[in-house]
Each structure stands twice: as structure tokens, then as C-alpha cells.
N, C-alpha and C positions, 0 to 999 in steps of 0.2 A: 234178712240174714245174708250178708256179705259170703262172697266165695273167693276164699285167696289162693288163686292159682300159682303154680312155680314156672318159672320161663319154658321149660321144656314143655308144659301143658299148654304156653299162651302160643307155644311156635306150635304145637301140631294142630292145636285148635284154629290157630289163622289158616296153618296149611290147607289143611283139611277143608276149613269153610269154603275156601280160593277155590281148592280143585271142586269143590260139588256147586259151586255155582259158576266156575266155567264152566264144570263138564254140562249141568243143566241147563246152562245159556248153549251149550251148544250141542245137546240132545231135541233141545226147543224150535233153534233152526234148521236142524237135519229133519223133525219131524214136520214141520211146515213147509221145506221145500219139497220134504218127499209125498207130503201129502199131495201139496199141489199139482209135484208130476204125475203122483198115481192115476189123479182127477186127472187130468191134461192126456193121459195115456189113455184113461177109461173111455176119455169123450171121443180122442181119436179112433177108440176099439169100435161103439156103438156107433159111430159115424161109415165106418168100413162095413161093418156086418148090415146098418141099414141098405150103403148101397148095393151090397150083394145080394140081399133079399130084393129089389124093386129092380133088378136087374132078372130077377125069376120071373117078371109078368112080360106079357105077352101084348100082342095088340089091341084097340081099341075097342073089339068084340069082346075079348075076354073081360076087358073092365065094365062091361052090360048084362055078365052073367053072375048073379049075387051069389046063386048056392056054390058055382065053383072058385069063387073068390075069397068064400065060406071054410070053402073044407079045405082050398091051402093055407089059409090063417091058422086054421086047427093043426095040417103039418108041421107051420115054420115053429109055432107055440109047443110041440110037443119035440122036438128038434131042440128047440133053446128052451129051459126051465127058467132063464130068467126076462122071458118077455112075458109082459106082463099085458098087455093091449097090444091090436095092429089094425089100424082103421088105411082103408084105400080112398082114396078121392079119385073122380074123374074131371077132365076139363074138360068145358062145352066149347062149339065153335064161335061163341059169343066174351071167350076166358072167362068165363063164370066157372063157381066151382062146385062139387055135389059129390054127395056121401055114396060112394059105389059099394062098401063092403064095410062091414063091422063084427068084429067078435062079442061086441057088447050089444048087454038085450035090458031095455030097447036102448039103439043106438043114440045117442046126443053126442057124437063126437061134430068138430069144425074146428075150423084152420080160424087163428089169429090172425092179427095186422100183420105182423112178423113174419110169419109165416106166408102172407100170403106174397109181402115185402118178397121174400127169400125164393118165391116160385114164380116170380115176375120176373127174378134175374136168373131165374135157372141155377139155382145155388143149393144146398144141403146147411139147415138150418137145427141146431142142437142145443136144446137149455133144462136145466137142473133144475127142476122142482117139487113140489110137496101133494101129495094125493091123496087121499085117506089117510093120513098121517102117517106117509110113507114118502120118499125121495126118490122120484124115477127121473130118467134121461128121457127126454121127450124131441125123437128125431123123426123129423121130417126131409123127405128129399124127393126130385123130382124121378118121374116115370119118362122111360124117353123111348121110341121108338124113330130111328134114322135120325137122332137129334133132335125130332121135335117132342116137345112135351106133351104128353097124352093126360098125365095124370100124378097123381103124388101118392107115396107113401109115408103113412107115420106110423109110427114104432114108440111105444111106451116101456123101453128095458129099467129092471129093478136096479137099484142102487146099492140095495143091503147087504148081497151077496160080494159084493168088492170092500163094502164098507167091513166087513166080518175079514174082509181079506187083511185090509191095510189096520185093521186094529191087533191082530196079530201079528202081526209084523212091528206095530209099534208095542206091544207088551215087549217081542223082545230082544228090541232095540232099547225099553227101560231096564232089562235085566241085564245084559251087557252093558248099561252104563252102572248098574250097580254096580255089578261086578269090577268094571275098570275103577268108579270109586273106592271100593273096599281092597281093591290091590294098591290103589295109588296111595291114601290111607296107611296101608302096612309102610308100605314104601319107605313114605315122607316119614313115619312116626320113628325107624330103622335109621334113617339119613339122621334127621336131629338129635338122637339120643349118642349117634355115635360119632357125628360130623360136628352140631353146636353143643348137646347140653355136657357131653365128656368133659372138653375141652374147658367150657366154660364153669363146670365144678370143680375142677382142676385149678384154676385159674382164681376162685372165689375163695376154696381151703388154703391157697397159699398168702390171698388177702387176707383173713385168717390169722393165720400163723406169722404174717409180717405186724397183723397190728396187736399182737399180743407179745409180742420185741424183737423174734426169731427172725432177724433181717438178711439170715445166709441162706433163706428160701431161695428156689429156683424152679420156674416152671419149665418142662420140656417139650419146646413145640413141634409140634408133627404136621409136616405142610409147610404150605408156602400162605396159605387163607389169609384172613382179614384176623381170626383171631390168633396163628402162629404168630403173625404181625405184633398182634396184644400183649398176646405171654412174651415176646422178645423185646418190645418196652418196656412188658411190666419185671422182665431181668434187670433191661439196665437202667429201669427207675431205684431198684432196690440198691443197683451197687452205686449208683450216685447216691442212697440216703445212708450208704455206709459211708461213703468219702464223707458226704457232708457233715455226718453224724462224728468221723472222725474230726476232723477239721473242728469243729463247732469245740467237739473237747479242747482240741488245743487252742481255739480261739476261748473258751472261756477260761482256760487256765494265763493266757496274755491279756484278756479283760482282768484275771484277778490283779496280777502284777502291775497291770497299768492303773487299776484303781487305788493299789497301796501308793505305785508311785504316786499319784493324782493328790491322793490325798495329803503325802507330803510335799508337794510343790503348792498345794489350798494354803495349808500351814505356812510356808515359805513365803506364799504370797501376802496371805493376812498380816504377816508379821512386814512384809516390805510395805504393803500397805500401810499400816501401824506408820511403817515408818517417813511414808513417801505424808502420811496426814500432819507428823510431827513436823514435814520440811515443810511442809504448806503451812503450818501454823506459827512457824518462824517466816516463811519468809511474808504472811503478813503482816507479822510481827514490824518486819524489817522494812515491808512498805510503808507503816504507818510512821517506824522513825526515820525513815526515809521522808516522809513527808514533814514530820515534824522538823527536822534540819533543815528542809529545806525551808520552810518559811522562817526557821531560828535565821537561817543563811539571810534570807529577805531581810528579813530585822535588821540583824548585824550589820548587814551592806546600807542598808538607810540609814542605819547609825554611824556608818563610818565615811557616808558619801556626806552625811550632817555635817558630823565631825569637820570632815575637811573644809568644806564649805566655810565652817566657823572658824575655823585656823586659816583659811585661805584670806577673808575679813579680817579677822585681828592681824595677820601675818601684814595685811600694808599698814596701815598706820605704827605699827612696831618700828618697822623699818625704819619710819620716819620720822619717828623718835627718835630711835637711837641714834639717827643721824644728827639730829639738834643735840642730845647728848655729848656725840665725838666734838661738835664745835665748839661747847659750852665750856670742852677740857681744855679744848687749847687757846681758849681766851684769854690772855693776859689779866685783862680784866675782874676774870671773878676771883673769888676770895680761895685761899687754898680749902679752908674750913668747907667753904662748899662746893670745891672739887671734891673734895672726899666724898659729900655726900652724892655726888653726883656720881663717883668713882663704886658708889654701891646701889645705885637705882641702875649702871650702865650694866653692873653684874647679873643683877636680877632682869635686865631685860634680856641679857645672851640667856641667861637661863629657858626667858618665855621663849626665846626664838628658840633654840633647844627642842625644848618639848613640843615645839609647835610644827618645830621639823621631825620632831619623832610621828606624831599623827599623821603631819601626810603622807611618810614612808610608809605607815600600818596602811593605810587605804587602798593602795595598790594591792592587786591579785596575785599572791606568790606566782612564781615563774610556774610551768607546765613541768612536769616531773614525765619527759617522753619515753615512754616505751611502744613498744609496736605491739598494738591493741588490734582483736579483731571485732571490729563494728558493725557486721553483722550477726556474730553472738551476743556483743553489748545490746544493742536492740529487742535481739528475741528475747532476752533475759527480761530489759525493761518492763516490753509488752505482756511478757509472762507476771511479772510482779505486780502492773496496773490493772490485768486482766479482772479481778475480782470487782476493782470500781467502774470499771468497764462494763462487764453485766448487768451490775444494777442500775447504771446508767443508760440500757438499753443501747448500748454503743456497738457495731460490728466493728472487725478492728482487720484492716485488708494490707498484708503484708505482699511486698513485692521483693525480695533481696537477692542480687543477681547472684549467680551463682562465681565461685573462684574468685569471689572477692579476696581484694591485693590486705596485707596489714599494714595498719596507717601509724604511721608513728605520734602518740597522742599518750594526752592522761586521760586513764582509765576514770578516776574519780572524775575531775573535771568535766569532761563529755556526760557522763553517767549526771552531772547536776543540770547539763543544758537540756540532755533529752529529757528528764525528769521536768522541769518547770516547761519545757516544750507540747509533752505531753496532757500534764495538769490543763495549762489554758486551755487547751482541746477541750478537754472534757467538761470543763467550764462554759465553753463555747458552743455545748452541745445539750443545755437543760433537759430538752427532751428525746434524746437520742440521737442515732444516726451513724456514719459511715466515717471511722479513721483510716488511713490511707498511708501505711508507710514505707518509701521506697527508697532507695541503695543504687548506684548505677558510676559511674566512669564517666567522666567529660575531659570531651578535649576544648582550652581555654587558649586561645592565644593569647600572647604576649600586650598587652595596649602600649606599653613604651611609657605609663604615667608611675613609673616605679610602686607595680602593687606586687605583693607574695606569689611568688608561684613556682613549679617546680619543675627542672630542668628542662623535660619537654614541653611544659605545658599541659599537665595533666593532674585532672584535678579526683576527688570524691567527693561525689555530690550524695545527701541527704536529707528527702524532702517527707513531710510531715504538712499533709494535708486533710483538714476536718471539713464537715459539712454541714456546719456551724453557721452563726448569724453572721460575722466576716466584717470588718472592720473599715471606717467612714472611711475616704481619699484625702479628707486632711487630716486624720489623725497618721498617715502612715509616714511621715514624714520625721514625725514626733515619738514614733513606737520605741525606740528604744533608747529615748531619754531617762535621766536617772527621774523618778518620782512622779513620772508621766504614767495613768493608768486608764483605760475605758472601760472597767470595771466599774461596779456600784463602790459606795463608800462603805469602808469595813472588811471588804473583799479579797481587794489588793492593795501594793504598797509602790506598785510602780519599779520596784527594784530588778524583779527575776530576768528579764528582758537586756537592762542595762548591763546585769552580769553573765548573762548568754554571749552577750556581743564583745563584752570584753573577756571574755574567755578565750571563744574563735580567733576573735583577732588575735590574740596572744600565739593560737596555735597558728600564725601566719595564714589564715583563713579568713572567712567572706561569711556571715549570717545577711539574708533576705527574705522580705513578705510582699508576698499578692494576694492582694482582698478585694471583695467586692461584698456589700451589703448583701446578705439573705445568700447565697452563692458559698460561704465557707473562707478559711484563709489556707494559706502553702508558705510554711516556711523552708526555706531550702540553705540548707549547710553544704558549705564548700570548703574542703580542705585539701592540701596541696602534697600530692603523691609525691616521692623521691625516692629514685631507684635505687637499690643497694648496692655495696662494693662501692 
């Protein structure tokens, strides 16, 4: 069966235990030191009163006479009640020793080693022991006459009579520690009910009362203590759980407001999202006609570099035709009938040259339509549109674009077809992934004096577009940007995009370049030529 105590019971009950076993530890050494002294004082008592009684004999005669050695043993005995024996020795002139006097019948008293140790040096020798199952002092000391030793007396005083003494004296010195426990007891039990357990009920009702909501509790401390301490934190815990309790209301009334707003800016968002997936779905849309132009573009430029080709061929021997023709009209010699006829084949050949002049005007690349473009948002855009076959091609894509780039006067479309088929090879170049590289930066180009484009000072925009690609032979780089020239597989490419990059650039009075190295990657680098405004 458990006993559930309440604190005020566990503090009087420690108190209480504390003071009865000091006060018992230290009734235990008051009574073992005082025991000891009392022993220590008794022994010195019986040690005095022996030599006062061996200081009552007389000389050497008298320790030869038994009956009067007799009948003062009988005196000292009825004198003191608590001697218990008193045996006399004599010493011979030989220090031998012999029984002169005994109150005991028949006498067997003798002197020990000890003793006899203690009469060799002329000393008074004293020990505690057990006799009939009784505890006497058994003192012996020597007989002197003019200093020399004649003889000894020993003395058997009782023990019991002191022992009755110092037992009553320790009764009550245990009632007196009663007593000081049963006061100290009141004491301490007075102290705690009105110094801790007050306080501390006090203290517990108003825990209480705060956790059942009443938060404008207040305990009143009295003192300076450890628990006035308590109750003055546990005030200003209460009034911090009011602030924070207020506070908390007004933060949960700005959590509501902020999750109405929240949840229309979700909506707001979902919906830009909506809409930001629609622009992603166009503008793949727009990568992939983006890519489809661009190889239409390929096509067409092979068809029309064909083209010319083919009117470049017929264009000489026309020529020189119609050269024999012009002769043919003005020879005398032939018949008019077949000037005429000749007067209509000369027609139809200005016709073919005609048309043959028209194709190779189509061939060429309309002029640049210049505006001042900025080329490092054409780029982010690009890389932003390629980005999707870029992923799946496991391509990282490492942009470098200095920053306060100048705007370069250029067509927008145009550039937008170079870096696109610039791009594509990369990624071509890179079957199984890997690192595109694209950077933006200022050069200063001197002048060479071999009349090439440049701008006033000499200051160019450079745009290089480096992969990490397989990187192309050192004799094909000679040949890269020939029309129809391809190191692609068959089916793949058509050799054009290349040829119309470089005549794009050049157009913009600019400079396209590649450096390759097999397994290493290639770098093509666009240079186009700054011009200051005003």
C-alpha cells in the first residue's frame, strides 16, 4: 500500500529525520567522549586515593606485622565502600616479592609481569578488569619509605558505583536530546507550514486558477526568499502569457487575412501559371517552326545556290551564242529570210539571259534590315527556346554575357537564323551530351590596312559559341563554309547553314570563325563591328 505524502509532510518528515540523526550522531559522540573522560577521570581518582592510602604505611617493620596490616585494610575498607580487595606486598633484599597482608581468606593474591614491570621502575600501574563478573580498577603502586621502595600496595576499587553514576547522567542527557528533538520538531514543522508550504499553496491555487483561463491571477510575495523569487516570475510569466495571448489573437486574425490574401495570389498564380505553360507551349511550338524554316531555309539556299550554279553554266555559252548570233545579222551574206529567223531565236535568247539574270539576283541574301538589336537578350531568348532539346540531350548550357552590353546595329531575324543553325550543329555535335559554352564580350581589333570592315575605333562584338563536341578534322576547316560542303553523315545535312551564316555576317560587315580540334569540341566566334552613335 503506497503513501502519498504532500510536500509540507516530505519537508517536515526530511526535517525532522535530519535533526534526529544529527542530534543522535551527536548525543553518540558527547556520550563516548564523556564516557571516555569519566573512565579517564575515575582512573586518575583511583590512581590518587591508592597513593594516599600506601602513603599511610609505615616502615619495614610494619609491613612484618600481618594482624596490623589486617586490621587497617579493615579501616581503609570500611572508610571507602567501594574498595573492594587490598592486598600489601613486601620487597625482600634480594627484590623478590611476598604477600605481607590480604583481606582475602585464603589469600592468593600476586603481582603480574605488569605489575611487577611497573615496580621495577617505581611507577603506579592501573587496569580495568573483570572479576566475578564484576569490573574493578586494579591499582597497584609502590610503598616508599625515604624514596626507596619497601613494598607495594594494591587496591581492587569497584567500577559499578561510577558506572550507576555515568549511566544516569547519560539517561539524561537522552532526555534532553529528546526534548531538544521534540522542540526542534515543533520548530521546523512551524517554519515550513508558514515559511514553504503557505507560500507554496498559494502559489499552486493560482497555477490552478491560471490553467483553467483566469490569466489576471497574481501571487503576493512576501520576502525576498527563493520562493518570493517564484511567485514574482510566476507574475511576470502570467503577464507575458497575456501579451503573448494578445498578440497571438492579433497574429491569428493577420494569419487569417494573409491566408485569404495567399489564397488569392495561389489563384493568381495558377492562372499565370496556366498561362506562363500556354507561352511554353507556343514557344515550343515556335522552336519546332523555328527549326522547320530553318532547314526549309537550308533547302531553299541549296536550291538556289543549284539554281545559280545552273544559270552561271548556261549563262556562258548563251553569251556566246548570242554573240555568233549579233555576227550572223550583220553579214551580208545571209539571206534576209534568215535574219528574220535569226532576228527571233536573238529574242528568245535576251529572254533566256533575262531570266537567267533574274535567278542570279534571287540568290543573293536580301540586304540586312539594321536596327539596333540587343544580343544579349537575342541569345537568352535563343538558349531559352533550345533549352528543351537541350535537356533531353543531356547538354549543360554555360552562359557568360558581360554585362552593359553596347546595342549592335543588326537584323534581328538574320542573327536569330545564324545563332539558330549555330546552335543546332552543337547539339549535333554533342550525341551524348555535354557542356555548351556561350559568350558575349568587347574586342579591341586593330586596323590591318588590307581594307577589312571595321568600326571607327576599332572595336568589335565578339560572340563565341563553344561545344564539347567531337570537333572537326584540320582539313576540313578550310572547306567549313563552303556551299554544299558537310562532315555530317548522309541524310543529316545539306552543307548550306554554314555557307548562309558566313554570308549573313559578312553582309553585316563582320567576320564568322572556327577552331576545332578532333575529340576537344569546336568555337565559333562572331565578330561584328561596333559604331558609335551621333
Amino acid at each position: 500500500m503506497s503513501i502519498h505524502l504532500s510536500l509540507r509532510d516530505k519537508l517536515i518528515a526530511v526535517s525532522i529525520v535530519s535533526v534526529i540523526i544529527a542530534l543522535v550522531l551527536s548525543g553518540l559522540i558527547d556520550t563516548e567522549i564523556a564516557r571516555r573522560a569519566f573512565t579517564q577521570r575515575f582512573r586518575e581518582e583511583v590512581i590518587r586515593v591508592t597513593k594516599e592510602l600506601s602513603a599511610g604505611f609505615g616502615g619495614s617493620t610494619e609491613l612484618d606485622d600481618w594482624e596490623t596490616l589486617v586490621h587497617k585494610i579493615h579501616e581503609i575498607k570500611e572508610a571507602r565502600a567501594d574498595i573492594r580487595q587490598i592486598n600489601v606486598f613486601a620487597k625482600s633484599l634480594d627484590n623478590g616479592w611476598s604477600l605481607a597482608a590480604s583481606d582475602e581468606d585464603p589469600p592468593t593474591a600476586h603481582l603480574s609481569n605488569q605489575e611487577l614491570t611497573s615496580m621495577a621502575r617505581g611507577r603506579t600501574f592501573a587496569d580495568l578488569e573483570e572479576w566475578w563478573d564484576a569490573r574493578y580498577w586494579r591499582v597497584i603502586t609502590p610503598i616508599k619509605v625515604d624514596k626507596h621502595i619497601i613494598g607495594a600496595l594494591q587496591v581492587l576499587i569497584s567500577w559499578e558505583e561510577a558506572q550507576q553514576d555515568e549511566a544516569k547522567e547519560r539517561r539524561q542527557m537522552l532526555l534532553t536530546l529528546a526534548a531538544t528533538v521534540i522542540l526542534v520538531s515543533v520548530a521546523l514543522t512551524i517554519f515550513v507550514q508558514r515559511a514553504v508550504y503557505r507560500p507554496i499553496k498559494e502559489l499552486v491555487e493560482a497555477m490552478q486558477r491560471a490553467q483553467a483561463g483566469s490569466l489576471d491571477v497574481e501571487v503576493v510575495p512576501q520576502g525576498r526568499d527563493e520562493l518570493s523569487q517564484l511567485a514574482m516570475h510566476f507574475n511576470r510569466m502570467l503577464l507575458r502569457i497575456r501579451q503573448d495571448t494578445a498578440e497571438k489573437e492579433k497574429l491569428l486574425t493577420q494569419i487569417k487575412q494573409f491566408n485569404e490574401e495567399l489564397q488569392g495570389k495561389i489563384q493568381q498564380a495558377t492562372r499565370t501559371l496556366e498561362q506562363r505553360n500556354q507561352e511554353l507551349q507556343h514557344v515550343n511550338e515556335a522552336l519546332f517552326q523555328s527549326q522547320r524554316q530553318l532547314a526549309h531555309w537550308e533547302r531553299m539556299a541549296g536550291m538556289v545556290y543549284q539554281s545559280a550554279a545552273i544559270a552561271h553554266e548556261i549563262g556562258t555559252p548563251l553569251h556566246s551564242i548570242a554573240g555568233y548570233i549579233h555576227l550572223l545579222l550583220t553579214d551580208s551574206r545571209v539571206p534576209d529570210d534568215a535574219k528574220r529567223r535569226l532576228k527571233v531565236i536573238e529574242s528568245q535568247m535576251d529572254r533566256i539571259s533575262e531570266t537567267l539574270r533574274t535567278m542570279l539576283a534571287s540568290t543573293k541574301q536580301p540586304q540586312p534590315q539594321v536596327k539596333p538589336l540587343d544580343l544579349n537578350a537575342l541569345l537568352r531568348d535563343l538558349t531559352q527556346l533550345t533549352s528543351p532539346g537541350m535537356e533531353r540531350g543531356n547538354i549543360r548550357v554555360r552562359s557568360a554575357l558581360q554585362d552593359n552590353f553596347p546595342m549592335v546595329p543588326a537584323d534581328s531575324n538574320q542573327l536569330q537564323q545564324v545563332f539558330l543553325n549555330l546552335l543546332a550543329n552543337a547539339v549535333d555535335a554533342m550525341p551524348t551530351g555535354g557542356e555548351l559554352h556561350v559568350k558575349t564580350m568587347i574586342e579591341e581589333v586593330p586596323d590591318s590596312g588590307l581594307g577589312r570592315p571595321h568600326s571607327d575605333h576599332g572595336r568589335y562584338i565578339a560572340v563565341s559559341i563553344r561545344d564539347s563536341g567531337q570537333g572537326i578534322a584540320e582539313e576540313y576547316l578550310s572547306r567549313i563554309f563552303d556551299p554544299f560542303f558537310t562532315t555530317k553523315e548522309a541524310g543529316r545535312g545539306t552543307g548550306i547553314g554554314l555557307a548562309v551564316c558566313s554570308q549573313i555576317i559578312h553582309a553585316h560587315g563582320g567576320s564568322i570563325a572556327v577552331q576545332s580540334h578532333p575529340g576537344e569540341g569546336s568555337t565559333f566566334t562572331i565578330r561584328l563591328p561596333l559604331h558609335e552613335e551621333g
